[in-house]
Structures are given as C-alpha cells and as structure tokens.
C-alpha positions as CSV (number, residue, x, y, z in Angstrom):
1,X,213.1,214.0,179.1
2,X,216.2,211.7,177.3
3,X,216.2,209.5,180.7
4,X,212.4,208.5,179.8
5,X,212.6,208.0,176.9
6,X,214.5,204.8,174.6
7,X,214.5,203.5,171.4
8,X,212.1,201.9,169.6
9,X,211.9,200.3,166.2
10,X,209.2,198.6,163.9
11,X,210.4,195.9,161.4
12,X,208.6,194.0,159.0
13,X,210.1,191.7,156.2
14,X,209.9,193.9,153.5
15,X,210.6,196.9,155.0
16,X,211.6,199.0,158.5
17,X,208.0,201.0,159.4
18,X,210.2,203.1,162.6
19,X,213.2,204.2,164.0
20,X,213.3,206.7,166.8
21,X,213.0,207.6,170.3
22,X,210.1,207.4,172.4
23,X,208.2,207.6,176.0
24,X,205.6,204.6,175.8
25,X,204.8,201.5,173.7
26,X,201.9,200.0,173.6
27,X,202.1,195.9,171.8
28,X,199.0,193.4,171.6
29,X,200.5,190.1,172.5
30,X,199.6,186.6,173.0
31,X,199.2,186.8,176.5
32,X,197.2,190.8,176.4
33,X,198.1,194.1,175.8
34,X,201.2,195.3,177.0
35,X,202.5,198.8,178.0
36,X,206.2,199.5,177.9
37,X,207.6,202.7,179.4
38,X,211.8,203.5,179.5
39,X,213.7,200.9,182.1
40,X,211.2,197.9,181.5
41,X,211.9,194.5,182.7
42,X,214.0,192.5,179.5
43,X,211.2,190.4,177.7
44,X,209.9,188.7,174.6
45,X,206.7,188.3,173.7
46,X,204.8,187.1,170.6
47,X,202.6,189.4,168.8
48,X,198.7,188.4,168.1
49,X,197.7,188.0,164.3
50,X,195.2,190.7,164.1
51,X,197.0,193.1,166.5
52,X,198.2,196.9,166.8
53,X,201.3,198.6,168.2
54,X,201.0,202.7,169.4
55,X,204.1,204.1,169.7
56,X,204.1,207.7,171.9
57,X,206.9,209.9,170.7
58,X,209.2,211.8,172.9
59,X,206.9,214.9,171.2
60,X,204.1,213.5,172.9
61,X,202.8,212.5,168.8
62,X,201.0,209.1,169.1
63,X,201.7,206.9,165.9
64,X,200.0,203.5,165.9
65,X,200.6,200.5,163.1
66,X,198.5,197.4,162.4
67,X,201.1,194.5,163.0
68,X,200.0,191.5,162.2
69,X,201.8,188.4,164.0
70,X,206.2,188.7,165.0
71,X,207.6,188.8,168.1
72,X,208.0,191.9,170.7
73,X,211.5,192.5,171.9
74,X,212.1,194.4,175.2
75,X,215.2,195.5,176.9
76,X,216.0,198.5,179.4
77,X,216.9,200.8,177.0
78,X,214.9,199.7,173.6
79,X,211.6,197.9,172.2
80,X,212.0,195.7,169.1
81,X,209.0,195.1,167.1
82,X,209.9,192.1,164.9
83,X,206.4,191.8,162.3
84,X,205.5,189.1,159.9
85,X,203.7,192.9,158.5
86,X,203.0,196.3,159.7
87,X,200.9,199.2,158.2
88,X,200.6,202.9,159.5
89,X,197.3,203.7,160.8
90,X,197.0,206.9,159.1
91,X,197.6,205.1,155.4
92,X,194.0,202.9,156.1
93,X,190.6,203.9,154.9
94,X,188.8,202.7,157.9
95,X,185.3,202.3,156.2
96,X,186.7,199.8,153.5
97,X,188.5,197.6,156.2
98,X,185.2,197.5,158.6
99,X,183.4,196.2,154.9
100,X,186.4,194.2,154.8
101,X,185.8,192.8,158.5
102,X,181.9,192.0,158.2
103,X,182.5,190.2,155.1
104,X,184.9,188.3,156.6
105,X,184.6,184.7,158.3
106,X,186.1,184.9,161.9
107,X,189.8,183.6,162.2
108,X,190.6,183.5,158.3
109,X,193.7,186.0,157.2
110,X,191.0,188.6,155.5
111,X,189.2,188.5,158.7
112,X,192.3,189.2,160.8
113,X,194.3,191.8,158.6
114,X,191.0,193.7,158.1
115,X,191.0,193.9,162.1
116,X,194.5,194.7,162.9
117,X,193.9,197.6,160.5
118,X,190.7,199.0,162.3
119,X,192.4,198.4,165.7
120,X,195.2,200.3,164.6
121,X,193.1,203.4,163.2
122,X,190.7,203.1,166.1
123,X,194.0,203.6,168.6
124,X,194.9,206.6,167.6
125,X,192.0,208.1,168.7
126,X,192.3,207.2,172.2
C-alpha cells in the first residue's frame, strides 16, 4: 500500500488543517475538479473561492475541508494545499450554512464561504 500512497498537507494562514499520508486527493480548481492519485504529473493549480478539497486516507477514511481560494501544489510524491482558509467538514452545521447560502447574494464572500462549507459537508457523503 506505501507505493500508493504520498503525502499530503493542508495549509491555511493561521494554521496547518493536515499532515499525513494518503491514496487520493480530490481539489476544486480554476480550471475543474481535479483528482490526484500517488505518481501524478508535477502541477500547480489555483484553488476556486468557494471550493472543497477530500482527502482519502491510506485507511480508506475520507476527510474533506471547505478551502476557500490558495493554490494546489502537486509533485510525484506529495500534494500541497496552500489556502487563503480551510475548515473541516465535520466542524459545519450544514443547515445554518444552506440559511447562510440562500440569504446570500451570488459572488459576495458570505455567498461563497457559506458554499465552500456545504460542498465540503455534502462530499463526504459521496
């Protein structure tokens, strides 16, 4: 299983989210969503405002993280997720941010950290 896996971390300014190994990546970015497993083609990509990352664990766990704007850093043998800010999906009440998302006019910073949040929460269950 170690040759599958490869490091992965999650990094916001005020704190780092993750640090550990895992099997797959998943990062909303600029240009779509991207899936990352071990040995990926070197890349950079920048992260949308109102996106998620999932991060599968080499336990098979699937954690998933509102990230809102950064940059995505990929090399063979580890991702780098550089966030302007990042929140665990388990730590959102999902009804309050959905409020949060119908009150919300369409491209203003309520409107897009109320969605990152519910993406997040809603990837978990996939």
């Amino acid at each position: 299983m170690a040759d599958k896996s490869f490091h992965v971390e999650v990094v916001s300014p005020d704190r780092e989210l993750y640090s550990g190994s895992a099997t797959f990546v998943i990062a909303q970015t600029t240009v779509g969503e991207l899936g990352v497993l071990a040995g990926h083609e070197p890349l950079l990509g920048e992260l949308v405002p109102s996106g998620f990352v999932a991060i599968v664990e080499e336990n098979g766990t699937r954690k998933a993280a509102a990230v809102e704007g950064g940059f995505l850093s990929v090399t063979g043998e580890r991702v780098t997720i550089l966030a302007d800010s990042a929140q665990w999906a388990d730590d959102i009440d999902v009804a309050a941010q959905r409020a949060a998302l119908e009150a919300a006019e369409p491209g203003s910073a309520e409107y897009n950290h109320a969605h990152a949040l519910v993406k997040a929460a809603e990837s978990l269950n996939k």
